[in-house]
KOLSEFI-358515 format. One line per field, with one value per residue (C-alpha): x, y, z; residue number from 1. Coordinates in steps of 0.05 Angstrom, whole numbers, padded with zeros to 5 digits. Example, Ala and Ser with C-alpha at 12.3 -4.5 7.8 and 13.67 -1.06 7.14 Angstrom:
2
east: c(00246;00273)
north: c(-00090;-00021)
up: c(00156;00143)
resi: c(1;2)
END
This chain:
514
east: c(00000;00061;00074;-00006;00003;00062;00033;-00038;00006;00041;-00024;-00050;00011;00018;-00061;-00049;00011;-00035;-00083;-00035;00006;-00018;00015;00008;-00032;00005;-00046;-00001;00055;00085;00101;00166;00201;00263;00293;00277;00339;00326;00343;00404;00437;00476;00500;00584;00555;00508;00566;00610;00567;00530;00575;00574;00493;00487;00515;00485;00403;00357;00422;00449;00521;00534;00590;00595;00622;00649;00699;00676;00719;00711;00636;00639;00687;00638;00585;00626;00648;00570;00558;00618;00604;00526;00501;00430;00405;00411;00366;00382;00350;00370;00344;00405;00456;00498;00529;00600;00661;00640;00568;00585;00633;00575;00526;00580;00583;00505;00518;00564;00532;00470;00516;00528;00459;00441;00372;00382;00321;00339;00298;00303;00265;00256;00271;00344;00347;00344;00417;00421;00357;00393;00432;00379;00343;00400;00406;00330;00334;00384;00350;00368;00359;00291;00287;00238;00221;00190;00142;00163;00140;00091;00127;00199;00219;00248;00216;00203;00140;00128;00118;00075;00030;00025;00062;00023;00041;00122;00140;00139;00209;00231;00297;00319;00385;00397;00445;00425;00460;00433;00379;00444;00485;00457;00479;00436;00452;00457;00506;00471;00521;00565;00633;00610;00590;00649;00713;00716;00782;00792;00785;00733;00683;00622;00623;00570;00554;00527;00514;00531;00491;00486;00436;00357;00353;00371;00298;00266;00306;00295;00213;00217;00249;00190;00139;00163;00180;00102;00076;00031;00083;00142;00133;00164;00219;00192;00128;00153;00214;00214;00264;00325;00367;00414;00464;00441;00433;00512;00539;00504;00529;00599;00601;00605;00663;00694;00733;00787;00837;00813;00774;00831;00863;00808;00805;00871;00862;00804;00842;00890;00838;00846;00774;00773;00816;00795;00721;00759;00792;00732;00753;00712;00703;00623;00588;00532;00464;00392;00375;00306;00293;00251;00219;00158;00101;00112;00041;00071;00087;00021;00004;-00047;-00014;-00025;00015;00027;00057;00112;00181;00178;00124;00171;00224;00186;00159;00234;00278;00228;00229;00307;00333;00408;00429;00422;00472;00444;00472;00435;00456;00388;00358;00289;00260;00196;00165;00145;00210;00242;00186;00204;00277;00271;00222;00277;00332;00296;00293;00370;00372;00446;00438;00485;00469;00513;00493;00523;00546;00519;00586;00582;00516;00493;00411;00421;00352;00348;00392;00331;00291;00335;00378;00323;00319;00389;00397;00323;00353;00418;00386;00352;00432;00426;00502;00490;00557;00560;00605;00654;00666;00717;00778;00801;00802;00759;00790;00844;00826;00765;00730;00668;00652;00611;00660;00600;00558;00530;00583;00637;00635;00621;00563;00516;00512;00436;00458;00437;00454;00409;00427;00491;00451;00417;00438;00409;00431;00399;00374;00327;00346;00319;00269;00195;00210;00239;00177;00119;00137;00197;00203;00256;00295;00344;00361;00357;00416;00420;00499;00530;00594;00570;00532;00596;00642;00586;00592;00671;00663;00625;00686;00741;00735;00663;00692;00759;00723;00658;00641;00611;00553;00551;00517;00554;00536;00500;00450;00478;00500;00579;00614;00674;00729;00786;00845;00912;00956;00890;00812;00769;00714;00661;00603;00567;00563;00624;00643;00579;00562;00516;00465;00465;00450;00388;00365;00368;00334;00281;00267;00262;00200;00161;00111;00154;00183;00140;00174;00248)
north: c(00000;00045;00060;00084;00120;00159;00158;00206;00241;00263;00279;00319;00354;00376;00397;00445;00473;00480;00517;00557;00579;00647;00698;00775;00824;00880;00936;00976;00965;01046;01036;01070;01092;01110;01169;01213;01220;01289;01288;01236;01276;01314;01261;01242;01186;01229;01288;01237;01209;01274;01293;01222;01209;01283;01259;01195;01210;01156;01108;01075;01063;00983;00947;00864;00835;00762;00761;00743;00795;00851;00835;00837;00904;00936;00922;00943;01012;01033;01012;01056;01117;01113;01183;01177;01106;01032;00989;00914;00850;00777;00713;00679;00720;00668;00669;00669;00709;00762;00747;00778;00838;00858;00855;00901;00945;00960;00964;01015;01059;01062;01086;01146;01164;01134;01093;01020;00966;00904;00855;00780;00718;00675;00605;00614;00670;00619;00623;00695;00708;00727;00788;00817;00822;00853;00901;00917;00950;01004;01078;01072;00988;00961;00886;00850;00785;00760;00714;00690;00623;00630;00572;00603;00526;00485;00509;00443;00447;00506;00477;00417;00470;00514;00487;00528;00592;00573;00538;00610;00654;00715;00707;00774;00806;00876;00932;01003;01062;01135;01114;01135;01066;00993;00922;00865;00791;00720;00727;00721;00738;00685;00667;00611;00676;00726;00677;00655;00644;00692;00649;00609;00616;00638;00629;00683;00748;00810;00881;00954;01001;01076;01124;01116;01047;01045;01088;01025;00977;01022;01036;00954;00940;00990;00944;00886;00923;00945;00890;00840;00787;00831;00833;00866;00827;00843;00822;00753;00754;00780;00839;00826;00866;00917;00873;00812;00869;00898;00817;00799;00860;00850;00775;00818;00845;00791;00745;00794;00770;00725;00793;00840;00785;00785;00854;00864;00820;00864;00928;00909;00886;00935;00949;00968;01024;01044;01057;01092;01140;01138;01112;01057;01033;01036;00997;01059;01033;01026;00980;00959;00923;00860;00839;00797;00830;00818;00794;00725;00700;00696;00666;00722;00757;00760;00742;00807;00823;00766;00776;00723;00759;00825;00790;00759;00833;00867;00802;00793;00728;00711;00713;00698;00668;00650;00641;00619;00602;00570;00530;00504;00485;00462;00476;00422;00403;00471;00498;00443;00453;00529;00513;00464;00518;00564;00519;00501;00574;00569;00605;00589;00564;00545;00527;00521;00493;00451;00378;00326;00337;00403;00417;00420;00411;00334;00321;00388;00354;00297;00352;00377;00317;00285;00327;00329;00274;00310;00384;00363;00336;00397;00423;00456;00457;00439;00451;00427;00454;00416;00416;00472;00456;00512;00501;00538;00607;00592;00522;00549;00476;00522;00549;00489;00452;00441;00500;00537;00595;00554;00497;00519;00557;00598;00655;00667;00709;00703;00744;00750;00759;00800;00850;00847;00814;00788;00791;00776;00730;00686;00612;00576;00531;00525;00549;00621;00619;00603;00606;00649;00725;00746;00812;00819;00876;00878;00911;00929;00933;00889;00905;00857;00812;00800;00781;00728;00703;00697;00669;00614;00600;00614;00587;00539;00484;00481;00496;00443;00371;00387;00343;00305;00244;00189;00162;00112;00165;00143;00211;00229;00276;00307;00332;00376;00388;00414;00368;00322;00297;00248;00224;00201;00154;00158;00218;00244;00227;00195;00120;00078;00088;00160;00159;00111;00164;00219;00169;00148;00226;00243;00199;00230;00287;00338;00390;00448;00443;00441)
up: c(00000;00012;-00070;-00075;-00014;-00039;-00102;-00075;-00046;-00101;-00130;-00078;-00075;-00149;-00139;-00087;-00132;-00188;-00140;-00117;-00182;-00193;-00212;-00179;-00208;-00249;-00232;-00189;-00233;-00263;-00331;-00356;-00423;-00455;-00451;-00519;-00568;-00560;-00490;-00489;-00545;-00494;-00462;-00474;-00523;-00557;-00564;-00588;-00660;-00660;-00730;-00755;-00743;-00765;-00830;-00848;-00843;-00849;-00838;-00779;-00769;-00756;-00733;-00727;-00665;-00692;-00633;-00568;-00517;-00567;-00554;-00474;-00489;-00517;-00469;-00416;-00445;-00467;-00383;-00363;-00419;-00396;-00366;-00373;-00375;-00392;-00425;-00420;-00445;-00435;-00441;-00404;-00352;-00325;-00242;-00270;-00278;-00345;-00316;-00255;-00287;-00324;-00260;-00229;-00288;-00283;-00203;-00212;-00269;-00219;-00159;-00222;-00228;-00287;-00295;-00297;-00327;-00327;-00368;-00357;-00375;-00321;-00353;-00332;-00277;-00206;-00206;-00202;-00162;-00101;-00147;-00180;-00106;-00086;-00146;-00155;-00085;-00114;-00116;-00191;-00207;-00232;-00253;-00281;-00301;-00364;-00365;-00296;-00259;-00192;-00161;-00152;-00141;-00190;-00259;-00284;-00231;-00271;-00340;-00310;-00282;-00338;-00393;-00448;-00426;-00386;-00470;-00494;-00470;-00483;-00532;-00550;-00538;-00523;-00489;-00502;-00470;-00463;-00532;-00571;-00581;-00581;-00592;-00611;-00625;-00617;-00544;-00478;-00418;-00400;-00402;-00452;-00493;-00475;-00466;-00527;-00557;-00637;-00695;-00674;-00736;-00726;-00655;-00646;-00679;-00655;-00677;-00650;-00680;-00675;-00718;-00733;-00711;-00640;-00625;-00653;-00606;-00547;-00569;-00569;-00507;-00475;-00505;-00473;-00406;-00398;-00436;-00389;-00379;-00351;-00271;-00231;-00184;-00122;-00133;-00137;-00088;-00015;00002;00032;00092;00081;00117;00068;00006;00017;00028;-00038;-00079;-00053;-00088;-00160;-00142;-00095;-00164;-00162;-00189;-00245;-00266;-00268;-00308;-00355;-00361;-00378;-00437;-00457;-00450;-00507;-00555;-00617;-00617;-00538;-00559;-00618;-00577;-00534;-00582;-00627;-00689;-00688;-00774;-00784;-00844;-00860;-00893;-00884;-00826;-00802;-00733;-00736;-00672;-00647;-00605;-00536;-00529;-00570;-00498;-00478;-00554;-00563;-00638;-00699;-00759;-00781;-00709;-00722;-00732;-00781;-00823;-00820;-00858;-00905;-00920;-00912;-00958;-01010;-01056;-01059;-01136;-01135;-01069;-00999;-00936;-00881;-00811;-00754;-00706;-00694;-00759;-00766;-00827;-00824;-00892;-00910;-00905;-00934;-00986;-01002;-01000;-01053;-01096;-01097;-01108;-01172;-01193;-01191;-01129;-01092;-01024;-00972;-00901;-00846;-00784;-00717;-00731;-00676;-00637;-00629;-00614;-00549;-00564;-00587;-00602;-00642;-00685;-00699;-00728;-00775;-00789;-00822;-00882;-00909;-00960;-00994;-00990;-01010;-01076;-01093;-01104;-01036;-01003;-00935;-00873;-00806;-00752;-00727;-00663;-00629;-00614;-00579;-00499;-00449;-00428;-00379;-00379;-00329;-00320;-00307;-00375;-00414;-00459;-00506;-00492;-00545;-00574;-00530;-00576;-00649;-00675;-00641;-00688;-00725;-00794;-00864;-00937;-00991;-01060;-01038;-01015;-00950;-00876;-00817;-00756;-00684;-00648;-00688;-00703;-00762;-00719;-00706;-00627;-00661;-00706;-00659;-00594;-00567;-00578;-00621;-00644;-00705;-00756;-00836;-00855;-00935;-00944;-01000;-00959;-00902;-00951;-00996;-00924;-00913;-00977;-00975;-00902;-00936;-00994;-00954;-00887;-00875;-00921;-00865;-00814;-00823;-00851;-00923;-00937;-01007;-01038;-01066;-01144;-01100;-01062;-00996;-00953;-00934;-00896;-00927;-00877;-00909;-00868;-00889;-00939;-00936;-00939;-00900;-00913;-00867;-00881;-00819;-00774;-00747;-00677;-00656;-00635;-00658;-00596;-00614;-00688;-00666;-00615;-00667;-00715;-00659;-00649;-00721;-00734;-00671;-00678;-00637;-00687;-00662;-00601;-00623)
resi: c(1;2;3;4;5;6;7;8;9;10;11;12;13;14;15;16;17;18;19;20;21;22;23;24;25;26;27;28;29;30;31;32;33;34;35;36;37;38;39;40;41;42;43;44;45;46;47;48;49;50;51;52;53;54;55;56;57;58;59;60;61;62;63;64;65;66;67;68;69;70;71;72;73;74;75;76;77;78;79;80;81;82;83;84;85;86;87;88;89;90;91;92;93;94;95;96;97;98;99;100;101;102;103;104;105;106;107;108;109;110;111;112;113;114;115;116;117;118;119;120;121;122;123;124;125;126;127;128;129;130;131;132;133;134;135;136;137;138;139;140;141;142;143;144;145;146;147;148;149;150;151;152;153;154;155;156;157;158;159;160;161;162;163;164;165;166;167;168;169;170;171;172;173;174;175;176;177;178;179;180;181;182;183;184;185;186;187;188;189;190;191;192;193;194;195;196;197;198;199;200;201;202;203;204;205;206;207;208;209;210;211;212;213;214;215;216;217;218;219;220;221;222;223;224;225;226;227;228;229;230;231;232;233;234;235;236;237;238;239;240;241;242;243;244;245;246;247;248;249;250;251;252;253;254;255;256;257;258;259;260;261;262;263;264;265;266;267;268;269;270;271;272;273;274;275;276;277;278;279;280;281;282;283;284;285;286;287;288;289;290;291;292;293;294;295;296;297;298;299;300;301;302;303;304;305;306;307;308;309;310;311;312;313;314;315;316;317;318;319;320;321;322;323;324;325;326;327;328;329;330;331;332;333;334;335;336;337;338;339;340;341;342;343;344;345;346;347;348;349;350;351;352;353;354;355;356;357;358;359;360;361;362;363;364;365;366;367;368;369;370;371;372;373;374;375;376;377;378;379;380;381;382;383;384;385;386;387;388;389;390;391;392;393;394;395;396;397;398;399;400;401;402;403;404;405;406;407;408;409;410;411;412;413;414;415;416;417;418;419;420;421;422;423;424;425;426;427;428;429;430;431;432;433;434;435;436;437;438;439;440;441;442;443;444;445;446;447;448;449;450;451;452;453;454;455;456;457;458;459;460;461;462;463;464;465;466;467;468;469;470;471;472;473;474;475;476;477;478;479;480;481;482;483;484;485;486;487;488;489;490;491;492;493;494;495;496;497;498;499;500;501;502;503;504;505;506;507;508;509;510;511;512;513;514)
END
């Protein structure tokens, strides 16, 4: 009797967390906004591109962030230049060594005056709980939540409660400083994001933009900040001391010496001085932001509000040539289907995404895997990753050996017909499509579209196993290294147990959750 016993428990427990998995209501909740250009334009940022914006209307100045400290550099100078305010959005801020840098970076802007929102979705925040507490009870600190969970427990209770609404999470990625510079990408903060070692292709990508289109990124971020699934922190955490406040803040600053190590690194990056002597090299051309409606959380939007139905508006039908990267590619029979309609149009297409060993979303890999031998005979040239083999920074055991940008590929970028780019956050999956949030810009520069396109000749075929069919139909991999080739007829460093797993996966109905 024992087991049933247990057993009603276990029921009766999971129905008074059911009954009691309500969230608080937002009606005393002050809405807030960004600061208007007109206002920040006197601020040491705004001074500083005042002559450049001046002279590019209607443009915004862009500049890629391939390398992963450059990336954390810049972040850190926009918190440090700040006067006004800072804007920041995350889907993932990890407890660790840049994670923490970056905490103190916001800490210490705040102690300056300058208006900190903090933005998080909730999925991953439990091990930094404790820190935003601690922060949100600055003078000069808000944080909120996005689409949090009632039970602040494990959040797996959270998706058995309430798994329609806990599926959907807020993916974007932003940093804006004074509404006068912002960066936008695929990087969450991390040091699986920031340590990366240089040369490691297409670890991640992001954006720093200046110009018209920062406005847009900071009238987003204020959509999602009032919108009904951002709460504020303390209505779902209780306050701490000062005594406990003061011990808390003190841990972002207590790693001393492996961040002054660190930080000297990033103080001789190239680009860390060129910011600071403002010579930074811009790419000027039209760029549009592409978002989703923040109300997609709650699965309440319509098509039109999509970021998906944006780009479809902004790229048009694709005449000469596609590259795409993803490192989660889904593209289910209808994209598979409008893949293969343009391939017979003699549209170019090359995909590169993550190999089995270097991604670290296995049974992604089921949903995409499945399609390769049929694209690749449409003529479409299909590149996975191979895994990094550049060692964690430091040889740190902490940061993930097979952790998204840490391993391979975690960049989301395409080019269309040498004209147009992608960047952001949005990965070529149904989960990007229908479920999370996303943010990304259009840029139109045939400078950025062209390096794409010479990434792809140049460097993907060394860097990844191309995929090709044999006279026979039967799929191979095709590793070039220097002085020699290898060729692989069954996927690369994976056993047999695993290729049935991804097989097992691939025939079950579960692509619109991947």
């Amino acid at each position: 009797m024992r087991p049933i016993r247990w057993l009603g428990l276990g029921v009766v427990t999971l129905i008074v967390l059911i009954a009691c998995s309500s969230l608080p209501a937002l009606d005393d909740r002050s809405d807030s906004f960004a600061y208007p250009v007109s206002v920040t334009q006197s601020t040491a940022i705004g001074q500083s591109i005042a002559d450049e914006v001046a002279a590019h209307p209607q443009q915004s100045g862009i500049l890629t962030l391939p390398q992963a400290q450059d990336a954390f550099a810049a972040r850190l100078l926009l918190a440090s230049a700040a006067e006004r305010s800072l804007d920041v959005q995350y889907y993932i801020w990890r407890n660790d060594k840049t994670g923490q840098l970056l905490m103190q970076s916001l800490y210490d802007a705040a102690q300056r005056g300058v208006r900190v929102r903090l933005l998080i979705d909730d999925l991953n925040s439990g091990p930094i709980e404790d820190k935003l507490v601690a922060l949100n009870q600055h003078a000069s600190i808000e944080v909120r939540l996005f689409n949090p969970f009632a039970i602040r427990g494990p959040r797996s209770l959270g998706f058995i409660t309430d798994f329609a609404r806990a599926n959907r999470r807020m993916h974007n990625k932003s940093f804006t400083a004074d509404n006068q510079v912002t960066i936008i990408g695929g990087r969450n903060v991390g040091d699986d994001y920031f340590s990366g070692a240089d040369g490691v292709l297409f670890a991640d990508l992001d954006a720093l933009a200046i110009g018209e289109v920062v406005t847009d990124v900071s009238t987003d971020f204020d959509g999602f900040w009032n919108s009904q699934s951002a709460y504020p922190l303390e209505l779902l955490t209780s306050p701490v001391s000062s005594a406990q406040k003061a011990s808390t803040i003190a841990t972002l600053f207590e790693n001393e010496e492996a961040a002054t190590l660190f930080m000297q690194s990033i103080q001789d990056r190239e680009l860390f001085n060129q910011m600071l002597d403002g010579e930074v090299p811009l790419e000027w051309a039209q760029t549009r932001m592409v978002s989703d409606d923040p109300r997609k959380a709650l699965g309440t939007v319509d098509e039109d509000q999509l970021l998906t139905y944006a780009l479809r508006d902004i790229m048009g039908k694709p005449e000469a040539s596609i590259y795409l990267v993803s490192p989660y590619f889904v593209p289910t029979l209808t994209g598979v289907e409008t893949l293969e309609e343009m391939a017979a149009r003699g549209v170019e297409i090359h995909i590169l995404t993550n190999s089995f060993a270097a991604t670290d979303v296995a049974i992604v890999h089921s949903g995409y895997a499945k399609w390769r031998q049929r694209l690749l005979q449409s003529g479409i040239r299909i590149y996975e990753m191979r895994p990094s083999v550049v060692e964690p920074d430091n040889g740190n055991p902490d940061i993930p050996r097979f952790a998204s940008s840490a391993s391979s590929l975690h960049a989301k970028t395409f080019a269309i017909d040498g004209e147009r780019v992608f960047i952001g956050s949005f990965n070529f999956d149904p989960r990007s499509a229908a479920l999370n949030t996303e943010l990304g810009f259009v840029i139109e520069s045939e400078t950025l579209a062209q390096q794409t396109a010479d990434i792809f000749a140049s460097e993907v075929p060394f860097n990844a196993y191309e995929l090709r069919l044999a006279p026979s139909g039967r799929m191979y991999w095709l590793e070039r290294n220097p002085g020699h080739h290898q060729r692989h007829d069954t996927e690369p460093d994976s056993t047999l147990l695993q290729r049935a797993s991804v097989r097992f996966f691939s025939w079950l109905p579960i692509d619109w959750l991947l």
